[in-house]
MARGU-179081 format. One record per residue (C-alpha): residue in one letter; x, y, z. Coordinates in pm, whole numbers, plus 32768, in hexadecimal, padded with zeros to 4 digits. Layout:
<rs>
{r "a", {X, Y, Z}}
...
</rs>
This chain:
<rs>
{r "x", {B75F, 58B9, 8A3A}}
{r "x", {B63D, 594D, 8B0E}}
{r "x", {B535, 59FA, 8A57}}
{r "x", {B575, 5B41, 8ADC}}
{r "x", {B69E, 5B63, 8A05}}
{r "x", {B5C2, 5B87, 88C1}}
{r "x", {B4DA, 5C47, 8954}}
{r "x", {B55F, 5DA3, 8957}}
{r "x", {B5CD, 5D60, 87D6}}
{r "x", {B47F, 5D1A, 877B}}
{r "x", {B40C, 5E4F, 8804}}
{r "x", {B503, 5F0B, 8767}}
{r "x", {B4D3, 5E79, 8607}}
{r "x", {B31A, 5E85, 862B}}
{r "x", {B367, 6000, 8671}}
{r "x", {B459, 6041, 854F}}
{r "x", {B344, 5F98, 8494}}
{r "x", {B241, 606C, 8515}}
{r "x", {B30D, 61E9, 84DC}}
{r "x", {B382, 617C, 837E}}
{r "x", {B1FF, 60F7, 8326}}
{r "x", {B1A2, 6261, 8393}}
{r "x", {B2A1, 633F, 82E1}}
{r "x", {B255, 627A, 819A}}
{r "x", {B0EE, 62F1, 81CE}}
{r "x", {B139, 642C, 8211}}
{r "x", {B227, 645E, 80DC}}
{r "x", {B104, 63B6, 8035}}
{r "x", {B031, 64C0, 80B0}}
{r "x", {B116, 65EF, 8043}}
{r "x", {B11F, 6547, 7ED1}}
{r "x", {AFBA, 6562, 7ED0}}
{r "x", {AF9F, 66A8, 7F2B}}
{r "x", {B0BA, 672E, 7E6B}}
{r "x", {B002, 6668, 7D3F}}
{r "x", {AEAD, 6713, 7D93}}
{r "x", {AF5E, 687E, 7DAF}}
{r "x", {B007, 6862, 7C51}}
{r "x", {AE9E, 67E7, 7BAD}}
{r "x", {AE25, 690E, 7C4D}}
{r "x", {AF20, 6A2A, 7BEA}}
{r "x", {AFB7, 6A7C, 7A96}}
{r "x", {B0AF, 69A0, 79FC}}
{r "x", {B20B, 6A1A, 7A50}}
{r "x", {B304, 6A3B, 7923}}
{r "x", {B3BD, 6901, 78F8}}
{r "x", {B551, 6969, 7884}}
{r "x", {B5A3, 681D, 786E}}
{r "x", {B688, 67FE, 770D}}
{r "x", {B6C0, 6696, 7720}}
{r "x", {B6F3, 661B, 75BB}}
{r "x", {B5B6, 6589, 7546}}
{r "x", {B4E8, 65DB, 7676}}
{r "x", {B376, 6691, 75F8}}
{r "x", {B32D, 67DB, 76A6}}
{r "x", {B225, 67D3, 77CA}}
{r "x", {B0E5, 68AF, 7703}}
{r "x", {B0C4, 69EE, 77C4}}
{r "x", {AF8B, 6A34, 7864}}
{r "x", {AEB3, 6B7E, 779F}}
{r "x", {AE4F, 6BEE, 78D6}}
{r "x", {ACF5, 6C10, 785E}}
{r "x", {AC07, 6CC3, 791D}}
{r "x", {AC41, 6CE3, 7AB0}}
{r "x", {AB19, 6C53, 7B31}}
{r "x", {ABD7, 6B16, 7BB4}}
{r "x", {ACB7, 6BFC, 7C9E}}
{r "x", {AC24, 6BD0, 7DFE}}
{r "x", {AC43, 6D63, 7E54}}
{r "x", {ABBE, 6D2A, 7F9B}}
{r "x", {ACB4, 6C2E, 8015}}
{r "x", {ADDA, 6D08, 7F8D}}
{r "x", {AD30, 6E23, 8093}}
{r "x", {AD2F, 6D28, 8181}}
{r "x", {AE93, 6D03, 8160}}
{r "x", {AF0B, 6E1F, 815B}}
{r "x", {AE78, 6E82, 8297}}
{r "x", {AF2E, 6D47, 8331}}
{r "x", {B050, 6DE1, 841B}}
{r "x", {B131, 6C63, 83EE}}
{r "x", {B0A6, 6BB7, 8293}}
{r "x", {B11B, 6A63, 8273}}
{r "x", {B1D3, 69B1, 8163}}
{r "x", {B0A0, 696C, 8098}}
{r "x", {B003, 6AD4, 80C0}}
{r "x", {B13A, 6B57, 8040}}
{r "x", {B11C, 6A51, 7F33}}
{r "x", {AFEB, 6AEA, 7ED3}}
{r "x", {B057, 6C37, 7EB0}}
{r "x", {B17B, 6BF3, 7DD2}}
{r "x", {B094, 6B27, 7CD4}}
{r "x", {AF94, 6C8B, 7CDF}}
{r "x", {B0D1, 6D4F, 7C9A}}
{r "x", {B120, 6C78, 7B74}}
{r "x", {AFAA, 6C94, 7ACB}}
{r "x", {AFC1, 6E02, 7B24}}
{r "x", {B0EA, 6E2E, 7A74}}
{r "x", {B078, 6D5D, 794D}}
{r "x", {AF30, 6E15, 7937}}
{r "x", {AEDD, 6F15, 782B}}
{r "x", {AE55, 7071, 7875}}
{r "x", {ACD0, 7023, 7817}}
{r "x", {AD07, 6F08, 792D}}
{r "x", {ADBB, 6FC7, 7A3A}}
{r "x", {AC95, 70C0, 79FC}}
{r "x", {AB9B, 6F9D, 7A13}}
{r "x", {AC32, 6F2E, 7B4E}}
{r "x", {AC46, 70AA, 7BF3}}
{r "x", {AAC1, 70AA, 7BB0}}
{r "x", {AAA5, 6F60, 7C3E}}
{r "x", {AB58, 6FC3, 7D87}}
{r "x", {AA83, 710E, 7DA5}}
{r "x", {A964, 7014, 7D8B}}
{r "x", {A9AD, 6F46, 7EB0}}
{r "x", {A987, 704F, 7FF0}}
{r "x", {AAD8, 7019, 8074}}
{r "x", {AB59, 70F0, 8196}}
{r "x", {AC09, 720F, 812C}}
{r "x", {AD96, 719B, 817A}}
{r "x", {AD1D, 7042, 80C8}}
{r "x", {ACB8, 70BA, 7F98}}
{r "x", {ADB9, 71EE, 7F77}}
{r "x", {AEE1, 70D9, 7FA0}}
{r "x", {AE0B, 7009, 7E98}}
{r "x", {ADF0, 7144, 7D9A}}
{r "x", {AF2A, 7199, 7DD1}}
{r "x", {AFBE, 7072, 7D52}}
{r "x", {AEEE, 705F, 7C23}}
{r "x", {AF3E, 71E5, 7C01}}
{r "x", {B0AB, 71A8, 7BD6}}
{r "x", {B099, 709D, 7ACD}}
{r "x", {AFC2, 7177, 7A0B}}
{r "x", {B087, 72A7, 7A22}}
{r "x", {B1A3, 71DD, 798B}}
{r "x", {B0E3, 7167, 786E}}
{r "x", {AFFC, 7283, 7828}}
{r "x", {B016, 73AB, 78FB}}
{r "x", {AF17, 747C, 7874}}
{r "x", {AE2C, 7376, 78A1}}
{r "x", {AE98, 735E, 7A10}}
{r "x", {AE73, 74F8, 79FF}}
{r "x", {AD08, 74D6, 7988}}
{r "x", {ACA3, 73CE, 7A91}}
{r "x", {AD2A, 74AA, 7BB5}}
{r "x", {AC82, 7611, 7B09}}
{r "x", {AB1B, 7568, 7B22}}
{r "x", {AA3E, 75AD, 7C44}}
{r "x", {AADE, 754E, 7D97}}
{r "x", {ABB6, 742B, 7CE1}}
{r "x", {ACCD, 74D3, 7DBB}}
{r "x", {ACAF, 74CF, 7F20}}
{r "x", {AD93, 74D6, 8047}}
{r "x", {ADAD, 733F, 8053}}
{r "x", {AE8C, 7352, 7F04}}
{r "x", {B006, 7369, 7F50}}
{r "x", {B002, 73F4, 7DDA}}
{r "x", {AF94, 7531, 7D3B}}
{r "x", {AF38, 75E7, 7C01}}
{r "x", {B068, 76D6, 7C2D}}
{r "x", {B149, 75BB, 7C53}}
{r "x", {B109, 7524, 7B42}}
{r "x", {B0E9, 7667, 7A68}}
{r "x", {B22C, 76A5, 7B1D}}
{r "x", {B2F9, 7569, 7AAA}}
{r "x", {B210, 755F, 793D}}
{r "x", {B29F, 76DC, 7900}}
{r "x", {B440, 765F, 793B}}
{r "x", {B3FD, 754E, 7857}}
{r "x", {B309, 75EE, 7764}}
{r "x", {B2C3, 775F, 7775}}
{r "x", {B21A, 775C, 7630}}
{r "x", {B131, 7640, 7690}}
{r "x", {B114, 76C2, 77C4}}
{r "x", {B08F, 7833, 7762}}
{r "x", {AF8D, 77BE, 7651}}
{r "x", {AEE5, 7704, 7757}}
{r "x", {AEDE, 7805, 7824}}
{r "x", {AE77, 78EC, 7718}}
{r "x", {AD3C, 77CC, 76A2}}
{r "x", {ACC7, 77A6, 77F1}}
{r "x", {ACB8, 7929, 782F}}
{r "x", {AC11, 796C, 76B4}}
{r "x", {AB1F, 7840, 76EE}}
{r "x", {AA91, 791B, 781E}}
{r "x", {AB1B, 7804, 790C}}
{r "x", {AB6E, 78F9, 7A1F}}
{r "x", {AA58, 79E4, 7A07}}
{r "x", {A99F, 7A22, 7B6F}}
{r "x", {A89B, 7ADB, 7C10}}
{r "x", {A967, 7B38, 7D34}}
{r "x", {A915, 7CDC, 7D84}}
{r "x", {AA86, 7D3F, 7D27}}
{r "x", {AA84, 7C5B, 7BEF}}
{r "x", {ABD1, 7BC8, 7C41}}
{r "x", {AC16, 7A4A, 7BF0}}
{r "x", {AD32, 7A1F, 7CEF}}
{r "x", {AD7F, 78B1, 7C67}}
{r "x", {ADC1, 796A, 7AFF}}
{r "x", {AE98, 7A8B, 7BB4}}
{r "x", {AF6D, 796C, 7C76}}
{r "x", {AFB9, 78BB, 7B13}}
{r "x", {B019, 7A0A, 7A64}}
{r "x", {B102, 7A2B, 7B60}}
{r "x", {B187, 78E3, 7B66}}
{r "x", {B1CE, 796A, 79FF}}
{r "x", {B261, 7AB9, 7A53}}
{r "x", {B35C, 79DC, 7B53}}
{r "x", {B3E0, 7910, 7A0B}}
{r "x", {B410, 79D4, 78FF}}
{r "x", {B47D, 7B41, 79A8}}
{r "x", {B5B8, 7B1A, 7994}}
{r "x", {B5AD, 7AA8, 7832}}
{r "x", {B477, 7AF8, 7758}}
{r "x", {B405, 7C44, 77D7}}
{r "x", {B340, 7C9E, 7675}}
{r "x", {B250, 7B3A, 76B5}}
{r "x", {B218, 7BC8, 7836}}
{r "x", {B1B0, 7D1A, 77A3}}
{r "x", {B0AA, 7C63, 76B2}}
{r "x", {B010, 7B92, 77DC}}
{r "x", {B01A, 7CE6, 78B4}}
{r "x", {AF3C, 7D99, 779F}}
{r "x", {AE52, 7C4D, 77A3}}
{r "x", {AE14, 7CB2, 791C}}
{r "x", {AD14, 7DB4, 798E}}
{r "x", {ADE8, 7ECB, 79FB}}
{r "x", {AD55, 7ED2, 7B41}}
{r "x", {ADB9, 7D74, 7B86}}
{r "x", {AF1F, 7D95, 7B39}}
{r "x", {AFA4, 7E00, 7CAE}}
{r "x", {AF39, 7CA2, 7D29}}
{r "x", {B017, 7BE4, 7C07}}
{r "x", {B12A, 7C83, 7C88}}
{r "x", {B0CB, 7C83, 7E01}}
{r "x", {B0BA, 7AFF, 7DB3}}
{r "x", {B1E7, 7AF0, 7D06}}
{r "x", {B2B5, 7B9E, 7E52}}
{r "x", {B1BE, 7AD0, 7F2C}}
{r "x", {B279, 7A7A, 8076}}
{r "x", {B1F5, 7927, 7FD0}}
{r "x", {B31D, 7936, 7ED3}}
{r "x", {B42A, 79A2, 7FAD}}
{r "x", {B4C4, 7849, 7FB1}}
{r "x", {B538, 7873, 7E42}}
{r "x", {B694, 7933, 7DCD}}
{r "x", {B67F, 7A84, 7E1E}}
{r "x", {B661, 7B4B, 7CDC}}
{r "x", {B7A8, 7BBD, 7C28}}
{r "x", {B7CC, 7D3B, 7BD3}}
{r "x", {B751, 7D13, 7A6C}}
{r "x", {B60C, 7C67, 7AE6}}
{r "x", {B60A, 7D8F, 7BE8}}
{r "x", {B611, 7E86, 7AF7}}
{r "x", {B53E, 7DCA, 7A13}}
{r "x", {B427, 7D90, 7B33}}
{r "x", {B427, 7F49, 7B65}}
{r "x", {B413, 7F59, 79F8}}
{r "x", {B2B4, 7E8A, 79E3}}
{r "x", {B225, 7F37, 7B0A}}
{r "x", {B26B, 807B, 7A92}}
{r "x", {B1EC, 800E, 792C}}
{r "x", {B0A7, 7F65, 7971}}
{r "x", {B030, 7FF3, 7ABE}}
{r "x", {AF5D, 8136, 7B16}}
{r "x", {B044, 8246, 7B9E}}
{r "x", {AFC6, 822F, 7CF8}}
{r "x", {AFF1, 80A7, 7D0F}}
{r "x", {B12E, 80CB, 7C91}}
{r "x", {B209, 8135, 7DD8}}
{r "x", {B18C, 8037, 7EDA}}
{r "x", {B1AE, 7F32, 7DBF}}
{r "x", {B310, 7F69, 7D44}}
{r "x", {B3A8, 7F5F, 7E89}}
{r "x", {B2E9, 7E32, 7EFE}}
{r "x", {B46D, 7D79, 7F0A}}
{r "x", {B4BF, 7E58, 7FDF}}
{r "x", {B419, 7DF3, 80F6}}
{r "x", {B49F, 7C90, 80D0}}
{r "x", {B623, 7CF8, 80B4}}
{r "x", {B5E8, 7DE0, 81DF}}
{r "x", {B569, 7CCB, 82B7}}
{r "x", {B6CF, 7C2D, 8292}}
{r "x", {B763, 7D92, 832D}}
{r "x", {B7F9, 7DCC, 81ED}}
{r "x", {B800, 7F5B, 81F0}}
{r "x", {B911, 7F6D, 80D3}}
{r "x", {B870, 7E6A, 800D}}
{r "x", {B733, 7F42, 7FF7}}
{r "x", {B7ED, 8080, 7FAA}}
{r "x", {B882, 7FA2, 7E9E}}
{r "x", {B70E, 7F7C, 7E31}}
{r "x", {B6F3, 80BA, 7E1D}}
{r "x", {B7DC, 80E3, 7D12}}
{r "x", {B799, 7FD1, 7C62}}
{r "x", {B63A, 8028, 7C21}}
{r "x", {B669, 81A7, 7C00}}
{r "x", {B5A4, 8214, 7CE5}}
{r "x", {B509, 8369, 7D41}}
{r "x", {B4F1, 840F, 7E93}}
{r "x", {B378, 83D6, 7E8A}}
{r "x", {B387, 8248, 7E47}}
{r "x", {B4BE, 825E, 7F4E}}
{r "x", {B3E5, 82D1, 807D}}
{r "x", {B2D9, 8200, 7FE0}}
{r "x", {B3C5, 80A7, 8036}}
{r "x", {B451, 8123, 8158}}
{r "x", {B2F6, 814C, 81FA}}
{r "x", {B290, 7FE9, 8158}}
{r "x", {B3FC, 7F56, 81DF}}
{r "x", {B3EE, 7FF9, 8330}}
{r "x", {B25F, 7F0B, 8385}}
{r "x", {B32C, 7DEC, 82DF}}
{r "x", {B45E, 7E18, 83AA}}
{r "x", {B3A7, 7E6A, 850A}}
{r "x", {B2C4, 7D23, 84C8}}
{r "x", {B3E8, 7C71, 84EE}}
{r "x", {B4A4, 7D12, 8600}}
{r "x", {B34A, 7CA0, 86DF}}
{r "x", {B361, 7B74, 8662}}
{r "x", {B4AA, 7B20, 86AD}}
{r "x", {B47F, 7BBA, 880B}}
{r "x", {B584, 7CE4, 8756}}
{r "x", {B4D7, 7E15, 8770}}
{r "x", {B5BF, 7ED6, 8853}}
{r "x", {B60A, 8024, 8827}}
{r "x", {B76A, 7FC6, 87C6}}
{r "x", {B6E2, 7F28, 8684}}
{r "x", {B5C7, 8043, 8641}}
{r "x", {B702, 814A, 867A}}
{r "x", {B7B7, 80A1, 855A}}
{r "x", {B693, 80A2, 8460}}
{r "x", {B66F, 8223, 84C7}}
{r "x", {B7C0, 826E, 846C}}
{r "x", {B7B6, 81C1, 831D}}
{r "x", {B652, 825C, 82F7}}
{r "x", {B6E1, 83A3, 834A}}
{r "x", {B7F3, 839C, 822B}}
{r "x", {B6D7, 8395, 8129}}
{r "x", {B59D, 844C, 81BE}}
{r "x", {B626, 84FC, 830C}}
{r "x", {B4D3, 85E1, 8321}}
{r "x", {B3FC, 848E, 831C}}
{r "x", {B4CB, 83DF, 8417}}
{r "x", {B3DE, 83F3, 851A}}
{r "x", {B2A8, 83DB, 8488}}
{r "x", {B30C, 8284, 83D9}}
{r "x", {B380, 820B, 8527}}
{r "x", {B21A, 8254, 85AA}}
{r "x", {B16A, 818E, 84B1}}
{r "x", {B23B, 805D, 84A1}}
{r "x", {B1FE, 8077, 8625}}
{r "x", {B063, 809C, 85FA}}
{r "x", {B086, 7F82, 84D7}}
{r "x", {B0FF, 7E6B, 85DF}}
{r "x", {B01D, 7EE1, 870B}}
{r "x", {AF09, 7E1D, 865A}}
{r "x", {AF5F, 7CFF, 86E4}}
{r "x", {AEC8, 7CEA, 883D}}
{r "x", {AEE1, 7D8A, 8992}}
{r "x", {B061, 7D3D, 89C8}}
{r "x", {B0CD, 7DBE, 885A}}
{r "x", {B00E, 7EFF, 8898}}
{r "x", {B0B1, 7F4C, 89EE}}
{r "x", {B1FA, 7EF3, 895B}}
{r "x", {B1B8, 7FC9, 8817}}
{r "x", {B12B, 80F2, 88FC}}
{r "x", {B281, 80E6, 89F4}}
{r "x", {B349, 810A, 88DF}}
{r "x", {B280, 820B, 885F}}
{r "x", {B2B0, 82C2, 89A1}}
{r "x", {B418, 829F, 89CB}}
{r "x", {B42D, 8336, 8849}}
{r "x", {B357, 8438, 8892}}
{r "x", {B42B, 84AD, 89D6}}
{r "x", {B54B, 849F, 8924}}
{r "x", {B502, 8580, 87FE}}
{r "x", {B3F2, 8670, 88A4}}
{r "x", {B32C, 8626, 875C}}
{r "x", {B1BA, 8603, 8772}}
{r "x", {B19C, 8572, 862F}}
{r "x", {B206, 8409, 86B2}}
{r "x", {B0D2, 83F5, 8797}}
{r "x", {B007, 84A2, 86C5}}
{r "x", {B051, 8382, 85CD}}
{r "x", {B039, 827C, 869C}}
{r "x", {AF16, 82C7, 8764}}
{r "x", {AE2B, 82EE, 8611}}
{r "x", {ADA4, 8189, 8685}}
{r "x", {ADC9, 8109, 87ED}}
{r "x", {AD69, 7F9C, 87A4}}
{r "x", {AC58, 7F99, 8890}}
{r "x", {AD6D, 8005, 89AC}}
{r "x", {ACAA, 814F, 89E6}}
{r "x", {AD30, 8173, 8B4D}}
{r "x", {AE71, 8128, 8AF7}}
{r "x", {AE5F, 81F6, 89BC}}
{r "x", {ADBE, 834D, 8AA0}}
{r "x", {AF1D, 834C, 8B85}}
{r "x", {AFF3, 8320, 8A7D}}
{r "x", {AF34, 843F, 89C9}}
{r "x", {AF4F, 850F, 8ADB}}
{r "x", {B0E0, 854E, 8A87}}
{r "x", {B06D, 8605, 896E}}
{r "x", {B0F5, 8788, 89AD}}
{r "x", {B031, 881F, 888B}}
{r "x", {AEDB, 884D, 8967}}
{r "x", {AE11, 886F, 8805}}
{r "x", {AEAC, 8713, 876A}}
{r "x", {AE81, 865A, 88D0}}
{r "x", {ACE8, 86D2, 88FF}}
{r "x", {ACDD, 863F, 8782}}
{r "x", {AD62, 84FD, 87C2}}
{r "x", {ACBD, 84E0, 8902}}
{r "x", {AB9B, 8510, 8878}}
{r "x", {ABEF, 8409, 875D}}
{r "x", {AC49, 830F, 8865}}
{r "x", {AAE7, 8323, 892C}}
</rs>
């Protein structure tokens, strides 16, 4: 036989040799590693119930010193980890979850320590956060209430967690509000006085228990400096909070109740009507007049809300590229079955409110001014709208000059120079 024959089997066989010899050594290689990551991380629980067979001992988790916090960053700011990052990761999940609150407070001071980038550190603290809030909450509360402990990097919050604490807890979660506000926790030196952190939580309170526990929000209103109770409620109707249910009729009524009950007479009719502006956004005309009646309201507070509905509503509209005066026509007409003398005037400040805006609002704002002002003959509307031009004096003087009343157009002329 001539030699060639066993040639091209030899070849074959040396290279079969050679790729076998180098996947053993790379399975080697992942043993090792995977060996090195488990010596490194926290035991995981073994739920093995063989007969006879001895539980693995579980790690204490003692101390956190041995968790590379710098790596993890690392990480997390990879865009494809590999196997053995994400190895890593699951073994720091484990000792997180394992860890009491003294060390997941130990570790959050350790973190702060290290001078990690902002997105870094907030995904770091965040995870730490959680585990705490599930263990000890008002620990977690405490941590995020001192100094600048919460910042924008955190994908978690005081309010959320007073949020979830209060559904499971409300008891709990009111005496730690009530400690941290009697230990002087959220005094300030700010000119008004106002701790707006303290004011967000009591309404994160308010948003729990008013449909339920109206007496306990009465106490906590009393706690609060009577000048600071508008902004519990304004946070509590927050465009911030319009993602939850809207409130039922009983919380409606209950909501007019507390305003009228804890706030100064004349806070109390741009406050109680604050949902109006939100259910008037939707175009809901009925469901407002609806509001109406739930809350009993006077004339007063009902000119009061439509004013505050009619900005809302018109914000909107120029948002949505809507404000035609089809749309402004309707709200007229619905205005005009509650308040038909201030028809016009409330058109011409929701028209002034959105000509902030820039150069194109305020030419939109002042055309439709115009075209309401030639079709009712009523000075008022200009009158109204012109009381700030926005820095659009020219434009501002010719609309002006419309006015018939020579007296009220040589005022606002002179206003507008």
């Amino acid at each position: 036989m001539k030699p060639r024959a066993f040639v091209l089997p030899a070849i074959a066989l040396l290279a079969s040799g050679i790729f076998l010899t180098s996947q053993r050594r790379a399975i080697s290689s992942i043993e090792e590693k995977t060996r090195l990551l488990l010596r490194q991380g926290a035991a995981i629980p073994d739920d093995s119930t063989s007969p006879g067979r001895t539980p693995r001992p579980q790690s204490t988790n003692s101390g956190t010193s041995s968790i590379n916090w710098r790596r993890l960053a690392e990480i997390g700011g990879e865009r494809y980890p590999g196997i053995f990052e994400k190895q890593e990761v699951l073994l720091l999940n484990n000792r997180i979850r394992n860890m009491t609150p003294d060390e997941l407070l130990a570790a959050l001071a350790e973190v702060r320590s290290l001078n990690l980038d902002i997105r870094s550190r907030g995904e770091l603290e965040t995870k730490l956060l959680r585990s705490l809030v599930e263990k000890a909450p008002g620990a977690a509360l405490d941590h995020l209430t001192e100094g600048d402990n919460e910042h924008l990097g955190l994908s978690i919050d005081s309010a959320d967690i007073l949020s979830s604490w209060v559904a499971k807890d409300s008891a709990a979660a009111i005496a730690w509000l009530d400690g941290k506000t009697a230990s002087g926790a959220f005094e300030t030196k700010t000119l008004d006085g106002k701790n707006h952190r303290r004011l967000r939580l009591e309404a994160i309170l308010l948003s729990h228990l008013i449909g339920s526990d109206t007496g306990t929000i009465s106490l906590l209103l009393s706690a609060i400096p009577e000048t600071h109770r508008s902004q519990v409620f304004s946070e509590f109707i927050s465009p911030r909070r319009e993602g939850r249910r809207p409130l039922s009729d009983s919380e409606l009524t209950a909501y007019a109740s507390l305003v009228r009950d804890h706030l100064p007479a004349g806070e109390q009719e741009e406050v109680i009507f604050q949902p109006a502006a939100s259910i008037l956004r939707q175009g809901d005309y009925d469901q407002i007049d609806g509001y109406f009646e739930i809350v009993d309201a006077t004339p007063s507070e009902r000119r009061t809300a439509i004013g505050q509905a009619a900005s809302a509503k018109f914000f909107q509209l120029k948002h949505e590229d809507k404000l035609t005066t089809d749309e402004i026509d309707l709200f007229r007409q619905w205005t005009a079955s509650h308040i038909p003398e201030a028809v016009d005037r409330i058109t011409a400040e929701a028209l002034r409110s959105i000509a902030y805006s820039g150069d194109t609002a305020f030419r939109h704002a002042a055309d439709l001014a115009f075209h309401y002002h030639q079709a009712t003959g009523n000075d008022e509307i200009l009158v109204r709208f012109l009381q700030h031009s926005h820095g659009n004096s020219e434009r501002a003087s010719a609309l002006a000059e419309n006015i018939a009343d020579p007296a009220l157009r040589a005022q606002v002329l002179e206003k507008i120079k």
